[in-house]
N, C-alpha and C positions, 0 to 999 in steps of 0.2 A: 401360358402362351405356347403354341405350338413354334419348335424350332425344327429343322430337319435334322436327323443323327446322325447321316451319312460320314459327315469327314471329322468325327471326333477321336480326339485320340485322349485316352484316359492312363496317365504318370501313376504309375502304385509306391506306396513309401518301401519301407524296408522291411513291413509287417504282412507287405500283400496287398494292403486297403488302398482304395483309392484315393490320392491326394491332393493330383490338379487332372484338369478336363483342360485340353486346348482343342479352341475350335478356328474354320475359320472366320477371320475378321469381319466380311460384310453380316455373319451370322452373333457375330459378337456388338459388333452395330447397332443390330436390328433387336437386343436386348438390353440394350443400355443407354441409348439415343430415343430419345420420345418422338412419337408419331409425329410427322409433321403432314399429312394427308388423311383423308378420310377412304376406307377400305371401299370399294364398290358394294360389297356384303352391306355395309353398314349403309350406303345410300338405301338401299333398295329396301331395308328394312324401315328405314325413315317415309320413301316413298309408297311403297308396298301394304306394310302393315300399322302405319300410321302412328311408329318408334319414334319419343323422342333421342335426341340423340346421345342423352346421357344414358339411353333404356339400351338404346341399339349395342352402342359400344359395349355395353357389360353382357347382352348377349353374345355378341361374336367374339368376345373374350372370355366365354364360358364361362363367367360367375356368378352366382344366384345372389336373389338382392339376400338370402339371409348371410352369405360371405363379403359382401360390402357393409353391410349395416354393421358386423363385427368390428370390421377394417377401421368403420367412422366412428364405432363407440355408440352407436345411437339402434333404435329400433328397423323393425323389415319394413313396419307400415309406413315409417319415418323414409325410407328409402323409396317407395311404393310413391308416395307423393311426392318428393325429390325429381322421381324420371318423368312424372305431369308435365304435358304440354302447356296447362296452363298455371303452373308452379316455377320461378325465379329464385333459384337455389341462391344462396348467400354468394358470394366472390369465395371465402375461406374454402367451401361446401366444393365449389367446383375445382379449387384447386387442389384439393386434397383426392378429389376422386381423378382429377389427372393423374396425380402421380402413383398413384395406385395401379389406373389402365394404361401408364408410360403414356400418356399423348400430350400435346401443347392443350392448356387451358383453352385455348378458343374453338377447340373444336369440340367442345362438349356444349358447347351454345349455339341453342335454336335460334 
């Protein structure tokens, strides 16, 4: 996930290393709060390049299906046909790749 790094401030222990990161809140948020909207990027891939939106999302979240198939335990091609328009991934299938891409389960459904 892209965050912006502008107002971090990084705490060092007593060895030097760093040991907490505080940022601010709406950007603390926007990493631990699931999507609740669909990104425009992500429209336009859906409308554009004919993305379903299980495809769209893990493109504009910079993942390759071979780092999701990891994530699920399962194979690339097994993923490949997962983001088919004319494929109806399991309930389990969807909500696991939610929580993965941090968004509400219903927006991974065409």
């Amino acid at each position: 996930m892209n965050v912006p790094t502008a107002n971090i401030q990084t705490i060092l222990n007593d060895k030097g290393k760093p040991a907490f990161i505080v940022i601010p809140y709406d950007q603390y948020r926007q990493l631990v709060e699931p999507r609740s909207a669909i990104p425009h990027e992500v429209v336009g891939m859906v409308i554009n390049k004919g993305y379903s939106l299980i495809k769209a999302w893990r493109v504009y979240l910079k993942f390759s299906q071979k780092e999701i198939a990891m994530a699920l335990n399962i194979s690339q091609s097994a993923i490949s046909q997962i983001e088919k328009f004319d494929k109806t991934p399991k309930v389990k299938t969807i909500n696991k790749l939610a929580e993965i891409y941090n968004v509400n389960p219903e927006l991974l459904m065409d």
